[in-house]
Structures are given as C-alpha cells and as structure tokens.
N, C-alpha and C positions, 0 to 999 in steps of 0.2 A: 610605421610602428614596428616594433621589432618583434623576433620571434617570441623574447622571454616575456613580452605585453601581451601578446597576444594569447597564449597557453592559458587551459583551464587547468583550474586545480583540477587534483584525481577524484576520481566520484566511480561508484560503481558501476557494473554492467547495465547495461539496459536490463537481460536476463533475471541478473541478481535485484534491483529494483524492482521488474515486476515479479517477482516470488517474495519479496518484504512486502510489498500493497497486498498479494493474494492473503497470504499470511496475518495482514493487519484484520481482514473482514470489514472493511466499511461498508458503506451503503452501497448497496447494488442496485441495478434498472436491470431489465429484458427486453429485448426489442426487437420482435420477431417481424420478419419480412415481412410479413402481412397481417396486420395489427399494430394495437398501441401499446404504449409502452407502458410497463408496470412492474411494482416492487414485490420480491419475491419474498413469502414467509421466513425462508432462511436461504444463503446459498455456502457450500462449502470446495475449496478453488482444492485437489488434492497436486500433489506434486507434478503426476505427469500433467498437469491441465485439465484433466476431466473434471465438469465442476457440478454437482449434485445439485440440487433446486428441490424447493417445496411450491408450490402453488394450492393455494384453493382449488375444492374439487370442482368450484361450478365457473373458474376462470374458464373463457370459450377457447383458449390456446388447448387448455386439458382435453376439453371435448374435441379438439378438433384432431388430439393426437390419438383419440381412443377409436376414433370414426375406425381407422383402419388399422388394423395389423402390424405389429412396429413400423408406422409410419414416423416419420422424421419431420421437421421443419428447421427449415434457415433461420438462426436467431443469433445476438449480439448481445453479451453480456458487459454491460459498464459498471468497475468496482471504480467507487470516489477513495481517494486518501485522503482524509480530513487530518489539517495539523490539530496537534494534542491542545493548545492554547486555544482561545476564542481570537478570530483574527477578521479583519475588515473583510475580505477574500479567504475562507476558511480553505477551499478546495487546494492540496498543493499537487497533486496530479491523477491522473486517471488510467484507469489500464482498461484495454477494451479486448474481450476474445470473443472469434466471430466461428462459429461453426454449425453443427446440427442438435436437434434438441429431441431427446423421444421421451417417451413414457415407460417407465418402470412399474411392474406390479410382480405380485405373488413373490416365492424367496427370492427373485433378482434386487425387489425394492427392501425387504427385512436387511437382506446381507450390506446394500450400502448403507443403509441407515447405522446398523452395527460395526460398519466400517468409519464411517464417519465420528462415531460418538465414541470407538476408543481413543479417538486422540483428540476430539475436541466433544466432550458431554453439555447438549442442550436441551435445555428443557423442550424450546420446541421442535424437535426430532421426537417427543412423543404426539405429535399431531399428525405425522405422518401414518397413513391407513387410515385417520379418524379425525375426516376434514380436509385433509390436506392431501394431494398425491405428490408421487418422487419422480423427476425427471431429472435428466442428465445431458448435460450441456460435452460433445466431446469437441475440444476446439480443431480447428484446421491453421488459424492465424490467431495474432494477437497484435496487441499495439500497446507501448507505454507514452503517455505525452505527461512529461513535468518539470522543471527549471532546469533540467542537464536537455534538453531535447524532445523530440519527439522519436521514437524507433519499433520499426517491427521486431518482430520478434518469431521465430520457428518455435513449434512448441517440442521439438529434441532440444532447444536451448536453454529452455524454460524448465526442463526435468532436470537438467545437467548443473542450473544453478543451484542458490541455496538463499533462501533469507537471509538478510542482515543480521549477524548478534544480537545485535542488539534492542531489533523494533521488538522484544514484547516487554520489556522496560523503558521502552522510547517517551513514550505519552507520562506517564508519572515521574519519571526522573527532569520530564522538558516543565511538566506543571507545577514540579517541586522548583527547579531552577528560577522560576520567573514568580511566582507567591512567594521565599524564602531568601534570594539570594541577587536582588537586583543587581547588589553594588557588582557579583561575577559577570552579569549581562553590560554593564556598565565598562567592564575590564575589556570582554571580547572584542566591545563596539569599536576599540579603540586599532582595530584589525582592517573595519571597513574605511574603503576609501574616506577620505576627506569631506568631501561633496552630501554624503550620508551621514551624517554622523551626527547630523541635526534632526532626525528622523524621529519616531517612537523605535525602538529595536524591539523585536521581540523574538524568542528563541520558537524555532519553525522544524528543526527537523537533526535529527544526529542518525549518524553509522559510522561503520571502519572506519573512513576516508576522511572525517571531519564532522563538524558542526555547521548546520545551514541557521545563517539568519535570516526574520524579515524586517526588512525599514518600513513601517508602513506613514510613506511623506505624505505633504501636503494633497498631491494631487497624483502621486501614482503610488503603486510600490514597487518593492525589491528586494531579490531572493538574491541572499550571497553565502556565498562560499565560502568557509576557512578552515583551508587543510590542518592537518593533523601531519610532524615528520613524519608518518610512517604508520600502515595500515596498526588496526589493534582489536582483541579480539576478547579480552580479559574485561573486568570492572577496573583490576588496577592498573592496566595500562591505557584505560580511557582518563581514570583519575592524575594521572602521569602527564598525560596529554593536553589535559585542561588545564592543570597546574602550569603547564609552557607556554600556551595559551596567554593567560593573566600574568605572566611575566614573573613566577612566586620564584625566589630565590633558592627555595625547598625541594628542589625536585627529589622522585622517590627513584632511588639507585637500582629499589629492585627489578 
C-alpha cells in the first residue's frame, strides 16, 4: 500500500477535539476512586480544565469531602459526545479528565458559580447553596478517544487550544441537513468508498477540517471522513466547501 493510501485525511488536534466535547456539555459520569459512579446536577469544563460540579447535598462523596478540611479525593470525570442525529451507536467519543475533587463553600463557591454563569447562564446554578453543593474537579491528565484515535492530552495543551467554530451550530445545522436536504447527503455519499455506499449514510459530525459521515451497514458501522481543500472558519466558506463537495458548478468566488 502506498504512502498516499495510507494517509488520513486532516482532522484536528486531539487538544482542539477535546475543548469542542468540553465546550459541547454532553452528558457527564464521576467516578471517584472509591465509590460509584454517578451523574452530576450540572458540570461546567472552563478553559484551563478545571471543571465545576454540582452534586446533591446528601451524595456520600459531599460528605465525605466535608468530613475534613479541604480535603481532596481522586475522581474521573467522563463527558459523552453524542452525535446531533439519533444514530444506531449515538456515542461518537468521549473525553475523560482524571484528577482531584474538593468542595467549595462560602464566597469561594458564590464567585465560581458567578463565574460560570456569565458565560454560560443556567437555571440550575440557582440550586447551588440550596440543595445542591459546588465542587471542582482540578485535572492532572486527560484522555480523548473518538474515530481520529485515542490520545492523552496535558492539560497546558488543553488551555492552548480552542473549540471548533463551528460545534455550537454543529447539532442544528447536521439535524437541518439530514430532515431538509437528503438529496445533499445523497451528493456527499458519493465521496465514500465504493464498498459503503450501500449503507443508510447519515451525517455524524462537521469542523474545520471537513465533514464526518456515518454508514450505519448491515452488521457494523462506519465513521468517514471527507476532507474539506483547506481548513475554514467563516459560514461562507464552509458553504464554499460543501458546494465542492456536491460537485455544484457554482462555486462562491468570494
């Protein structure tokens, strides 16, 4: 097999990938080294990786952080990335940050909460104090696993990134695509190998770098790939992009 068989298309960093999942908020687990696992009231991932948590007040991890004096425990935070479509296998990858968990109270817990909610306002950040306490996840490692790989990740790596453009119109623009506009799903498909093309297609995932599809066959599925000439960071140069894509005669010059 030759070099040019062998090469993947470009796809982002590991880094830049897991800051688009933190950024996304999917569902999250905790799984503290000694205990079961459970879902948190809310969590919120901020840039350097330190990631806020709500918990009920009467979850035994809370009590068991209050027992002592900023006391810490070893816990593991798994965010899912669920594709935007309903899919045989919804999950398309997962990021995990593994480090120490404490408990926040008095203005150390007010100031994150009011940190948190000027750039993402939730309603349940008002349970916080009342029902609910704040803890904070500061990582040490991390890990992304999703169809480009599996990769660790430093979290100076993880600061230095940036989310994708485009994941916070990812999910309605992929849900508009595939309810509005199959015959364009139909155009892409024409991109996947031969072998696939007999599959259900359905659109799984967009950034920079391209569009991911999934084939979901008979008996397995399949995440592909299909580059974009050239990263893009605009609406109209993703509309550029898919228009070359589908092969339209039309391309936009600007």
């Amino acid at each position: 097999m030759t070099d040019t068989q062998t090469k993947r298309p470009p796809a982002p960093h590991a880094a830049e990938r897991a800051r688009t999942i933190a950024a996304r908020h999917g569902s999250a687990a905790l799984l503290p080294q000694s205990g079961s696992r459970t879902s948190p009231l809310f969590h919120h991932v901020h840039p350097c990786g330190s990631t806020i948590l709500l918990l009920p007040d009467e979850h035994p991890l809370v009590g068991q952080l209050w027992q002592t004096p900023r006391a810490e425990v070893t816990a593991m935070l798994e965010i899912a990335d669920h594709a935007p479509v309903p899919l045989r296998e919804p999950v398309r990858g997962l990021l995990w940050l593994t480090g120490w968990v404490t408990a926040l109270d008095g203005k150390e817990a007010r100031d994150e909460i009011l940190a948190v909610a000027d750039v993402r306002p939730d309603h349940r950040l008002l349970d916080a104090g009342h029902g609910a306490s704040v803890l904070r996840l500061t990582p040490a490692s991390m890990v992304i696993a999703d169809a480009e790989g599996t990769s660790s990740i430093r979290p100076e790596q993880f600061t230095s990134a940036a989310p994708d453009p485009f994941c916070g119109n990812e999910d309605n623009w992929l849900r508009h695509l595939e309810a509005a506009h199959s015959d364009v799903v139909d155009q892409l498909a024409r991109h996947l190998p031969e072998e696939l093309r007999a599959g259900n297609v359905r659109p799984l995932g967009l950034d920079r770098f391209g569009l991911r599809l999934r084939v979901e066959a008979e008996c397995d599925d399949h995440d592909v790939r299909i580059a974009f000439s050239k990263p893009v960071s605009t609406p109209q140069e993703l509309a550029a992009e898919l228009r070359r894509l589908m092969g339209c005669p039309f391309l936009s010059q600007r």
